[in-house]
N, C-alpha and C positions, 0 to 999 in steps of 0.2 A: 471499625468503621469502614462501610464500603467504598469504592471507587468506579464510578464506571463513565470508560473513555467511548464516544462513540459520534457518531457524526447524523448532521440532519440536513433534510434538502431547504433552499428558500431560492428566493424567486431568480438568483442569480448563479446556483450551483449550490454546492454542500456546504455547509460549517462541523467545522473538528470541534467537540466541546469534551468535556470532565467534569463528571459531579463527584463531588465528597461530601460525603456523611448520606445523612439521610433527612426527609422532611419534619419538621417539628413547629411548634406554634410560633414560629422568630423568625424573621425575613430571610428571604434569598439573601444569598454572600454574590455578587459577580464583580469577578475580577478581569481588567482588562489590559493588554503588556503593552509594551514601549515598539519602537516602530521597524525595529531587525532584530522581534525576539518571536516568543510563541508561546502556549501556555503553558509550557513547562518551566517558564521562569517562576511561575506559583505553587509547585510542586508538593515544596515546604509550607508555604505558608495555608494551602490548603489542606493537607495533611493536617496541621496542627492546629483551624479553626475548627476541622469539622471532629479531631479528638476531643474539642471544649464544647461539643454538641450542635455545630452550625453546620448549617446545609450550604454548601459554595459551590460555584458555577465558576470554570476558565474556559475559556475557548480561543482558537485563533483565527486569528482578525483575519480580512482577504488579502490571500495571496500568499500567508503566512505558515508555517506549517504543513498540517494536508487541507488544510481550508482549500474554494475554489479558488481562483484568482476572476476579476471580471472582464469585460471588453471594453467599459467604458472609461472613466476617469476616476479616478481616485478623491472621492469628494469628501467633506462631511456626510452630505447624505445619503451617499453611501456606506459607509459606517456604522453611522448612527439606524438606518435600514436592517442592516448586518442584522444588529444587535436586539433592534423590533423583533423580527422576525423569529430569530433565536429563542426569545424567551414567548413569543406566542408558538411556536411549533412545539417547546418542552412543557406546556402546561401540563398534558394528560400524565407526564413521567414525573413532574414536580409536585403532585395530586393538587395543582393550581398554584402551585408556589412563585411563582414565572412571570404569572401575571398579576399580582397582587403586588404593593411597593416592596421595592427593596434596597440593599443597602450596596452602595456600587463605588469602586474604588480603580483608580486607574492610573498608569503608573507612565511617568515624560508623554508619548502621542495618547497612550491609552486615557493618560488627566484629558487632556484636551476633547478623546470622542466622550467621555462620559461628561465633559463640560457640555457639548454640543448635545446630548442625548437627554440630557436633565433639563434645558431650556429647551428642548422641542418637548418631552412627554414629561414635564413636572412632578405630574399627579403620583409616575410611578418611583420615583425615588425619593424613600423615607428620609436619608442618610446616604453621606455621601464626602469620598476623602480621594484626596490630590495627593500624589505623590512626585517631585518635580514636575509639575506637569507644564506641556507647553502649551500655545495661546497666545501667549504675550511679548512682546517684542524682543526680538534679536539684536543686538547694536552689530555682531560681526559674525555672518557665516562663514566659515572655512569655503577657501575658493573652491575647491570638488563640488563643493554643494551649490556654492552659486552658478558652477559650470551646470551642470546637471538639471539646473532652472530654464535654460535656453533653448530658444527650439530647436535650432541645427545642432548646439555643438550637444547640447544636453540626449541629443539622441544617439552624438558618436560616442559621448560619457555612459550611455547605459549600455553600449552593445562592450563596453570595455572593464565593466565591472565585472569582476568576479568574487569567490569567496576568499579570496589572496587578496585581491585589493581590500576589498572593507576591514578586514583582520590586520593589514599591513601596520598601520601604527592603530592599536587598541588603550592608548594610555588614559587618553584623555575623559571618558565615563569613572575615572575613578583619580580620588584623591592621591592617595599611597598605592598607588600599582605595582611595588614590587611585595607587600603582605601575600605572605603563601598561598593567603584564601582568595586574595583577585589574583594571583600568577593563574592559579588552577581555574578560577573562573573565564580566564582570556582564552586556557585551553578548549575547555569544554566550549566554549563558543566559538571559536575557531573548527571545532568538530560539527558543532551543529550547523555551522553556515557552511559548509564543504556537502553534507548533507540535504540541507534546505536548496540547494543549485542542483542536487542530485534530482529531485523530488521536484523544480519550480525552476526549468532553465533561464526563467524571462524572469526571473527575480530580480535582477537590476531594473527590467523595464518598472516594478511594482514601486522599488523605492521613487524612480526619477517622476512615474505619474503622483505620487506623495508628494512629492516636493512641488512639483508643479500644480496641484490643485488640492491639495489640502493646504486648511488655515493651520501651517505650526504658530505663526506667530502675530494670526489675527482675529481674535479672537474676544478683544475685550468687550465690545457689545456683550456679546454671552458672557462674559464672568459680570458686568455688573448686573444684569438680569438674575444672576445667583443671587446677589446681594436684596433681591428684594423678596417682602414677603412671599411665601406660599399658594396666596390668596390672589394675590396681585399678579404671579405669574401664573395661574389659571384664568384670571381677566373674572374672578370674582369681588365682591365688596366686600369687609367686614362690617357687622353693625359698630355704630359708634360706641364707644369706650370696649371695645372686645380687643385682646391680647389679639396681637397679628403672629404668626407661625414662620419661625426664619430657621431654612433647614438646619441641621447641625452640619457643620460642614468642616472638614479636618484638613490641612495644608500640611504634608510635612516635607522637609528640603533641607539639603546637604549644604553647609554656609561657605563649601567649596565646589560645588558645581559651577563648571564654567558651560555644558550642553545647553541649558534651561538654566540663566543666570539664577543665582541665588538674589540678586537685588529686585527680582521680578515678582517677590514674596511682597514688599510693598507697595506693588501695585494690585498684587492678589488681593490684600487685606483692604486695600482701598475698595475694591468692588464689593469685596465681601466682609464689610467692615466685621463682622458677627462669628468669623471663622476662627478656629484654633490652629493656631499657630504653633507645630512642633520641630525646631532646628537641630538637626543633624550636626552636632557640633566636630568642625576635621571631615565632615562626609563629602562624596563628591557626587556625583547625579545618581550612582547603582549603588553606593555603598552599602544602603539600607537593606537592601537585597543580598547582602553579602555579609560583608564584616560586624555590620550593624544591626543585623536581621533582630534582632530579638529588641532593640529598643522601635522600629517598626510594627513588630508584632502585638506588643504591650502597648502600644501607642493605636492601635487599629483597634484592639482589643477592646481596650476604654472608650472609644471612642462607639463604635458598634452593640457597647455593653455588654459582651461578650466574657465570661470567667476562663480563664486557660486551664487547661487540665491539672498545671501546677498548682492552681491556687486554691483549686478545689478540696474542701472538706472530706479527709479519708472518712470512709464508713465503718 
């Protein structure tokens, strides 16, 4: 299966994107990472949808990776912008796979732009899975973060960040953080953020414009808008007695995440009463991504309809 990494212009500068596999009669895969990561956190998981014959799409969000960064604010609609643009500039490469619905999947901030991007353009997403994602309220942000909110002090917090600070304590994204597979995880991100400040000196500026004007944790307007028909968020009618269309929509969440509390799954399911609910039992915000990957995977899999290569009938 191929791969190809490569980058595209939109109205704001470049996006970094990766395709895997290749096009076939079954929706785009787009996958979207968490909010100090980039698309190599999808590495695997896109590796081993597109060996089950799926055509998938990672890119890195702004400011992230070799993505551009922009001059203005860190919005939603910028984001969800991003993201338009990306799959209208890849149509001619996806032989229109881009633009037709697809199946989109977003992982802590990345749940949250793909919540924001599904209630702005409906039409184009078939399918569609949360993975911790945020949105929904916070009861305590760690003081750095509320520091980092403020206009004076949060501007002398971002000229103070570096890839030593955000690595300084890394425990809390995971349940069990001493299991060998998140020890080496905390390394390898620990390299890549020393890296991403090499490649993005104002990278702290990028988180603290995130925090200050992205919704992490308001958002519910938009999740209950998921909860309604298909029909009803295009501002269509259905004839009387016709089945209404409620996306299929997949939550899964680590029942120890304290980033993106895990009790915020009941307010998920309250918006989106119709969603699948899968609980990461012992997991913590990344685990899935990690220690758990394979009950994520299998869980995506089903959900997307997707056969894994495992499970595929030898010839």
């Amino acid at each position: 299966r191929k791969t190809i990494a490569m980058s595209v212009g939109w109205s704001q500068g470049t996006t970094h994107y990766k395709l895997f596999g290749k096009p076939s009669d079954r929706p785009l895969t787009v996958l979207v990472h968490g909010i100090t990561a980039a698309l190599h956190v999808w590495e695997q998981l896109g590796t081993d949808l597109a060996a089950a014959g799926e055509y998938v799409l990672a890119y890195d969000m702004i400011g992230r990776g070799t993505s551009s960064n922009i001059d203005g604010a860190h919005t939603m609609a910028a984001y969800v912008g991003q993201l338009a643009e990306l799959l209208l500039a890849l149509a001619p490469e996806t032989q229109g796979k881009s633009s037709q619905p697809i199946h989109l999947a977003g992982q802590s901030m990345g749940g949250a732009v793909c919540v924001g991007f599904t209630r702005t353009y409906p039409q184009l997403v078939a399918r569609l899975a949360l993975l911790a994602p945020a949105g929904l309220p916070m009861k305590q942000l760690p003081f750095a973060v509320q520091a980092m909110k403020l206009p004076l002090l949060g501007d002398v917090a971002a000229s103070l960040v570096s890839a030593k600070t955000l690595t300084n304590d890394m425990t809390r994204p995971y349940a069990q953080p001493d299991l060998p597979a998140n020890q080496a995880h905390m390394q390898a991100t620990r390299e890549f953020m020393e890296e991403q400040f090499k490649l993005n000196p104002q990278y702290g500026k990028v988180l603290v414009s995130v925090l200050r004007h992205f919704p992490l944790d308001k958002l519910q307007s938009d999740y209950a808008v998921l909860g309604q028909s298909q029909q009803s968020q295009q501002g269509q009618q259905g004839q009387q007695g016709q089945a209404v269309a409620l996306r299929p929509t997949l939550l899964l969440w680590g029942d120890r995440d304290t980033v993106c509390p895990f009790e915020n799954h009941k307010l998920a399911l309250q918006h989106i009463p119709h969603a699948r609910l899968v609980v990461v039992e012992g997991g913590g915000h990344i685990d899935h991504l990690i220690s758990r990957y394979d009950l994520m995977l299998s869980s995506l899999a089903s959900h997307f309809g997707v056969v894994l290569a495992a499970e595929q009938p030898s010839e």
